[in-house]
C-alpha positions as CSV (number, residue, x, y, z in Angstrom):
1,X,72.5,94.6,105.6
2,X,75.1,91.7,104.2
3,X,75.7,90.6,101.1
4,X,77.4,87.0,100.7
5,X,79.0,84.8,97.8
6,X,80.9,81.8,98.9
7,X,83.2,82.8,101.3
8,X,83.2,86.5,100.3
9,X,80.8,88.8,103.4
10,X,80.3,92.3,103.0
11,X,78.4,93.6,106.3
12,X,76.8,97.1,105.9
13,X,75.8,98.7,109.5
14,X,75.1,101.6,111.6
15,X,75.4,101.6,115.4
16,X,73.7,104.3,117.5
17,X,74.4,104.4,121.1
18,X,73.9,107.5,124.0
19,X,75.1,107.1,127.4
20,X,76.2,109.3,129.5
21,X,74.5,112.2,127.7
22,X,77.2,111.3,124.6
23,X,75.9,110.3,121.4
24,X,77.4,108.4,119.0
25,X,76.7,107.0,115.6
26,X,78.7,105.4,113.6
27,X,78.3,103.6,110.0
28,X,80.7,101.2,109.1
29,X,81.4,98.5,106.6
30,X,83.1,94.9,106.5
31,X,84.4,92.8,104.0
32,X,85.2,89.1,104.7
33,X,87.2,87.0,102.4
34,X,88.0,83.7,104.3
35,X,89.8,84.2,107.3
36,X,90.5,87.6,106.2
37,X,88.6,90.5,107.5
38,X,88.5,94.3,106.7
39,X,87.0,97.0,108.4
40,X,85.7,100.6,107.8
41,X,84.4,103.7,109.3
42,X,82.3,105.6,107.3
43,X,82.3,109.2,108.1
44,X,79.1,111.3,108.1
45,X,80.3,113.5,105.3
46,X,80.5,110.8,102.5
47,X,77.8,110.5,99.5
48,X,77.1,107.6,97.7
49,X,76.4,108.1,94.1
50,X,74.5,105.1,94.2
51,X,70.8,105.9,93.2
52,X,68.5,105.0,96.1
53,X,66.7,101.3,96.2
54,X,63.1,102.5,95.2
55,X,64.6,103.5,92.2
56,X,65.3,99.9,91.1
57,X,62.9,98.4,88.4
């Protein structure tokens, strides 16, 4: 999922892989501000307070 405004990118994503009978998933998020870029991890253990889409009107 992205979310974009002028030259301002935030990149929402998961990537789930298993090889080699290791699994991993990670979430992580990216935020673009020219040629600027920042990256996060997100760790399983976080809760958004956010409610959930459906819920929008």
């Amino acid at each position: 999922m992205h979310f974009s405004n002028d030259e301002n990118k935030v990149v929402i994503s998961d990537y789930y892989s298993e090889e080699l009978g290791l699994l991993t998933q990670e979430h992580s998020v990216t935020l673009t501000q020219g040629d600027n870029k920042q990256y996060w991890l997100c760790i399983d253990e976080s809760e958004s307070t956010l409610p959930a889409i459906e819920n929008f009107d």
